[in-house]
Residue, then its C-alpha position, 0 to 999 in steps of 0.5 A: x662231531x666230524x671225523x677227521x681222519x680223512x685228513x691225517x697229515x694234511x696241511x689245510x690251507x685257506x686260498x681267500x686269506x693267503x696266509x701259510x698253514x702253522x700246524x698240521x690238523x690232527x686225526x680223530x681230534x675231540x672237541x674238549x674245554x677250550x685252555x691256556x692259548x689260542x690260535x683262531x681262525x674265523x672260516x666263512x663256508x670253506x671246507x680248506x683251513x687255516x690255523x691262523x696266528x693268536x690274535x685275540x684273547x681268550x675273552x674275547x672269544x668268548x664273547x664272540x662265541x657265546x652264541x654258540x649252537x651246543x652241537x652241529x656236525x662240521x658239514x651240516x654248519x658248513x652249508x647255512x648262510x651266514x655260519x661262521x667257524x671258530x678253530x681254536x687250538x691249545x698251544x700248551x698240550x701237544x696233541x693239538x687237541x682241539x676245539x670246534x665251535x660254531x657261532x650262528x650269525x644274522x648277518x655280517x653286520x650282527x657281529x660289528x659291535x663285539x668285533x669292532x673291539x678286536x685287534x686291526x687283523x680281525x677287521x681284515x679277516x671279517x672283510x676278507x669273509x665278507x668277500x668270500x661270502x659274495x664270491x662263493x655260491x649260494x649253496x643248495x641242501x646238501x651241496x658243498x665247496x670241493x674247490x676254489x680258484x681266484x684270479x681265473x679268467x673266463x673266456x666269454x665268447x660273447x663278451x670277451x675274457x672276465x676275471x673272477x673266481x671259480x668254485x667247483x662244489x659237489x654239484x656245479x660250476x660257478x664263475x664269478x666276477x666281482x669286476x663288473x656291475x652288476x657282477x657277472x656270473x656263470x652257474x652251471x651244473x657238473x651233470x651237464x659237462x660232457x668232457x673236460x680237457x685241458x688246453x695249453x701247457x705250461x710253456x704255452x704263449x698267451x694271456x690265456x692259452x693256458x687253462x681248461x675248456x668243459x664241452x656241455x651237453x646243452x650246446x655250451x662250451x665253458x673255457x677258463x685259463x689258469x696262470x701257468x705258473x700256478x697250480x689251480x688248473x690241476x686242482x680244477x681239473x682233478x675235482x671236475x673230473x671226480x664230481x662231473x662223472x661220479x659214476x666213473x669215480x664211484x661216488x653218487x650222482x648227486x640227487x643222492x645228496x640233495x635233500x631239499x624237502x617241497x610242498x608236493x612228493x612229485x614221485x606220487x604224482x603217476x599211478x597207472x592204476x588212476x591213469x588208466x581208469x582215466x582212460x575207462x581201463x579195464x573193460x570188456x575188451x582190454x584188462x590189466x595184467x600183473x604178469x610183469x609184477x616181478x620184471x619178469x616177462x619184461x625187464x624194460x617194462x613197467x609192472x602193470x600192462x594193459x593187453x587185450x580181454x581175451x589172451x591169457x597170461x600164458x599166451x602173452x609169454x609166447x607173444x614176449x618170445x617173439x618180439x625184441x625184449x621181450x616188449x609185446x604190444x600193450x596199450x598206450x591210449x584209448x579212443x574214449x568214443x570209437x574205442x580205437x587205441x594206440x599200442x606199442x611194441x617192439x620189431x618181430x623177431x622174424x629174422x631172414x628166414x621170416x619166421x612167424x608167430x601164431x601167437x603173436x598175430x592172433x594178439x594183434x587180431x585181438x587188438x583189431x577186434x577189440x574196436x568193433x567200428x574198424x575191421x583193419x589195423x595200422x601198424x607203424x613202424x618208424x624205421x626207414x624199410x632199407x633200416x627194417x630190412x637190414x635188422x633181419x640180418x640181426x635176427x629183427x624185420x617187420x610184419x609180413x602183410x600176408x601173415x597179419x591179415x587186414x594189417x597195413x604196414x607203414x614205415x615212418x623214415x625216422x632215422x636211428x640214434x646214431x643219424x640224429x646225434x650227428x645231427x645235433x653236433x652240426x646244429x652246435x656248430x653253426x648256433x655256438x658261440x657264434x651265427x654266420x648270418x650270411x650262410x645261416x638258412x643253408x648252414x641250419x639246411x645241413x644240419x637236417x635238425x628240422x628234417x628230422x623234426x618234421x619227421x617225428x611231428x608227421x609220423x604222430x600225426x598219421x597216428x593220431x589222424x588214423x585213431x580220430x578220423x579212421x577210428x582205427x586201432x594202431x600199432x607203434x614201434x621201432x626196432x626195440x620200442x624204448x626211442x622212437x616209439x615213445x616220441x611217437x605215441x606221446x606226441x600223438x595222444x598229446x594231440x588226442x588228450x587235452x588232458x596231457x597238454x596241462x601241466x600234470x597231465x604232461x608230467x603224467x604223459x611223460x612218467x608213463x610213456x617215457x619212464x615207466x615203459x623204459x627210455x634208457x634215459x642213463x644211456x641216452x644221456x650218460x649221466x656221471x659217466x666221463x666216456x662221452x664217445x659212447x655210442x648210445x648217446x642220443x638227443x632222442x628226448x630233446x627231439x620230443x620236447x622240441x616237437x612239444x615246442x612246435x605245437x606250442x607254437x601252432x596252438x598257443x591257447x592249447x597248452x597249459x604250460x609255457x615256454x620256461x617249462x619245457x626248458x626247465x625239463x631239458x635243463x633238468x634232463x642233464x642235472x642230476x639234481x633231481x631222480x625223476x630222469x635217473x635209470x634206465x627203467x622202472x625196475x632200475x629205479x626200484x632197485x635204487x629205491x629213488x623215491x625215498x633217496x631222491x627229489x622228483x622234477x616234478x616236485x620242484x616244478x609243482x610247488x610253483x606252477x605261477x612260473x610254468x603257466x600259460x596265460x593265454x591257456x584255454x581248455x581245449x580238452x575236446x579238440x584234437x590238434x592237427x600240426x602243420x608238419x610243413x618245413x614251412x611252419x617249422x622253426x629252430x627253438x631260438x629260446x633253448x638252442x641259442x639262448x645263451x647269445x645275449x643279443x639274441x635274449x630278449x630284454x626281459x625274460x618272457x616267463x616274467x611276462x608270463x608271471x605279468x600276465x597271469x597276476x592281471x589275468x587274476x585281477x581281472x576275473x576277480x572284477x569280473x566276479x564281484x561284478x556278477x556278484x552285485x549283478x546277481x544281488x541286485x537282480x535278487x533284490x528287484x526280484x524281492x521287491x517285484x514279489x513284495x504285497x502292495x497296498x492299492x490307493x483309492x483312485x482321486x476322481x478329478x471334477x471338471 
């Protein structure tokens, strides 16, 4: 049973059938015997009604709802293929009481033999269902219909205008048009709209000057006109503005809603404890600290830290004092061999009296002595110097030289979130919806997309050159350690680790560097929230899985994963569909409880590894990989930023060559071993029959 009392005094109208509402539906109903005679109405998942007129008798519905499930709440039938509903309202009583039943239905055709017997209008209605059915999307476990408009045409940059019908469920935007063949469908999710805005009004000139425009964070723009002299657009507009940005509606994101259950729980995929031991933590110089349990020490950091053997917890309190956040050094990767680590952090507080910290340069002398094969420590920051030194005026800086004995600052020239949002705007500019092939090099030059990606690929690769070939510890930061910091360590101890190149070693590479030591991934995205002007947006993680891209480009055979997975990560980044990239932190994400009231990415991804898996994967785990971080060996990702140009897809889609691949890969090594195995039998046998006793013939004499 549902309540209906949300739906007092509304007049529920059915936008497929067209027909005008007769009653109004009443509060609170229960459902009790059906008597006397009946309006019906036969509703295809659509939560907008109609009572329709009597158009059948009471046997006759029966017999059509003798299949009937006993009980099932109204949203729960709404959302399995195929339901049909039948509203049944007493005309002789004046409460309208009413009767809801659902009848389960196999497939369209499975109820022709009874309704083929029902009046001509039933017919209409059964084929107007139908056409509801191909029209609408298919829905996901706890998704449904918020609102739905025909006669809307999409404005295809591409491929010109397409009429069709729009849908707005909880959880996307689904345009379809039954126009051409095969049908033309756009889908996308509600999560990845940035804005929303109205084009046109209503005296507004032109076929489709009047309508609605979503600009989306994965480089699209959606434009849909509206006819004026209808009110879909309002409609539209008002459920896209609520279900797009639930945290500014207060409603839930809807990975709060989505319930669908996979053969693997993602959220257990990352135990730091098993990740460290992976690493050979703890030792005799490196222990595991439980003195963030609570957040206390840092509410950005995950609970369980590595720090050096020897500085006691205490001391680390005076360390966190010292550096912004609260984010002292803690360790991200070891050197199996030279024991050489990489540690990261956040600025000094040294300010522009340049302070300093007895505390904090004993830790990072610790961390120096802790690999007995280098008596000298790198320290990176990734800032321009002319950034480092104006965040003195903030209270922040860098390292002194002359404080840090036997420490060598280098700064890395990465810019800050604000220069590379900027950047990606210029780089939608010239990719969407349209490419000017005459000026396209100089347009992309412009963009300093690539620049930037160079620079993030070049800073890990000093990283990881001075860990491998110097033996020689590191440590990483930025000015608060949550942005540029994690792109760094995780690309270089991604060309360290062969491990982190497999699918779960990445998965693990990026709940632990990413999520558990705090990207803001909440702000950086702005998931839910309408303010897209908002200054802490950034592409900082885009920019990490485009270097990833990069290096799957160089080493094609290195990584385990392909192409699909990383674009299914970004997708997935924006979606809201799963609550693996929800929060902002470790603590954040415990206080909401995500993983009991939410899906992990990882989920997904792990319960169908064929589609995500490299065929020309070989296992490298011993090579450490060294990018060309050149302009000349860098290109634009084509297959994520300008993958929605038709012509620039290619004509099947490479991860179904992918899936090829792998199924004759399979075949293959299958021959392979059931030929060693009758190699192997057959050496057996001869074997046997060399060792078997042989009886000796007596020697024939021949007489000459």
């Amino acid at each position: 049973m549902f309540d209906t009392s949300a739906y007092k005094g509304s007049i529920f109208f059915h936008p497929l059938l067209g027909m005008p509402p007769k009653k109004r539906l009443p509060a609170g109903f229960l459902p009790r015997p059906v008597q006397g005679n009946f309006d019906f109405l036969l509703l295809v998942r659509s939560p907008i009604c109609l009572v329709g007129k009597p158009l059948v008798r009471r046997r006759e519905i029966c017999s059509l709802a003798s299949s009937e499930k006993k009980s099932s709440s109204f949203h729960s039938v709404m959302n399995i293929c195929y339901t049909c509903y039948i509203y049944l309202a007493s005309t002789s009583h004046s409460d309208h009481s009413v009767h809801l039943k659902s009848a389960s239905v196999i497939s369209s055709d499975s109820i022709s033999t009874s309704a083929d017997n029902f009046s001509p209008d039933l017919r209409v209605l059964r084929e107007t269902n139908k056409l509801a059915e191909m029209e609408e999307p298919p829905l996901l476990p706890g998704e449904n219909i918020k609102d739905m408009a025909k006669d809307v045409t999409y404005i295809c940059p591409f491929t010109g205008a397409v009429r069709g019908t729009l849908t707005v469920t909880n959880y996307r935007l689904y345009f379809k048009s039954m126009e051409r063949d095969p049908p033309f469908v756009l889908d996308a999710s509600l999560g990845v709209i940035s804005r929303v805005e109205k084009i046109g009004g209503a005296s507004s000139r032109g076929e489709n000057s009047y309508g609605l425009e979503t600009v989306c964070k994965d480089i699209r723009n959606l434009r849909f006109a509206h006819k004026p002299e209808g009110r879909t657009r309002r409609s539209i507009f008002e459920n896209l503005m609520k279900y797009a940005f639930p945290v500014s509606n207060n409603l839930p994101l809807f990975a709060f809603e989505y319930k669908e259950v996979f053969s693997e729980n993602g959220w257990k995929l990352y135990d730091p404890l098993l990740e460290y031991r992976r690493q050979g933590i703890p030792n005799e110089s490196w222990r595991i600290t439980k003195i963030n349990e609570r957040y206390e020490l840092c509410d950005t950091y995950p609970s369980h830290l590595v720090v050096p053997a020897n500085i006691p917890d205490e001391e680390l309190k005076r360390v966190a004092s010292f550096r912004s956040r609260g984010r002292i050094p803690v360790l991200s990767w070891i050197h199996p061999e030279s024991q050489a680590t990489i540690t990261r952090c956040s600025q000094p507080m040294v300010g522009v009296s340049g302070k300093r910290s007895k505390e904090d340069e004993k830790y990072l002398q610790a961390i120096m002595d802790s690999n007995a094969q280098s008596h000298k420590i790198f320290i990176f920051d990734a800032r321009p110097s002319v950034n480092a030194v104006a965040n003195k005026a903030k209270g922040g800086g860098y390292e002194s030289e002359d404080a840090y004995q036997n420490a060598e600052l280098v700064f890395l020239d990465i810019h800050n979130i604000h220069v590379m949002r900027e950047s990606l705007r210029k780089l939608k500019e010239i990719v969407y919806p349209n490419i000017e092939e005459t000026h396209w090099l100089s347009n992309l030059e412009s963009t300093h997309w690539l620049e930037h990606i160079k620079l993030i690929l070049a800073g890990a690769l000093r990283i990881a050159d001075k860990v491998e070939s110097g033996k020689t510890s590191v440590v990483v930061h930025c000015s608060d350690g949550w942005d540029r910091t994690a792109q760094l360590t995780s690309l270089a101890m991604l060309m360290l680790d062969g491990y982190y190149r497999t699918m779960r070693g990445f998965e693990i590479l990026v709940e632990k560097e990413w999520l558990s030591f705090g990207h803001r991934f909440q702000l950086r995205i702005g998931h839910g929230d309408k303010n897209h002007a908002d200054a802490d947006r950034s592409p900082v993680f885009l920019q990490f899985i485009d270097c990833v891209w990069q290096m799957t480009r160089q080493f094609p055979t290195a990584f385990e994963f392909n192409e699909y997975f990383l674009i299914t990560i970004l997708d997935h980044l924006y979606s809201c569909l799963f609550g693996t990239f929800l929060c902002n932190s470790e603590q954040q994400r415990g206080k909401e409880n995500l993983p009991k009231r939410t899906v992990s990415l990882w989920s997904y991804i792990n319960s169908q590894l064929e589609d995500f898996t490299n065929p020309l994967y070989v296992s490298y785990s011993n090579h450490v990989l060294y990018p060309v971080a050149s302009m000349r060996h860098l290109e634009l990702w084509v297959g994520y930023y300008i993958r929605w140009n038709p012509r620039m897809k290619p004509q099947e889609p490479i991860h179904n060559r992918y899936k090829e691949l792998l199924a004759k890969r399979a075949e293959l090594q299958k021959k392979v071993e059931e030929l060693q195995r009758e190699i192997s039998s057959r050496s057996v046998s001869s074997s046997e029959r060399a060792s078997s006793p042989v009886q000796c013939a007596t020697p024939v004499q021949t007489v000459v």
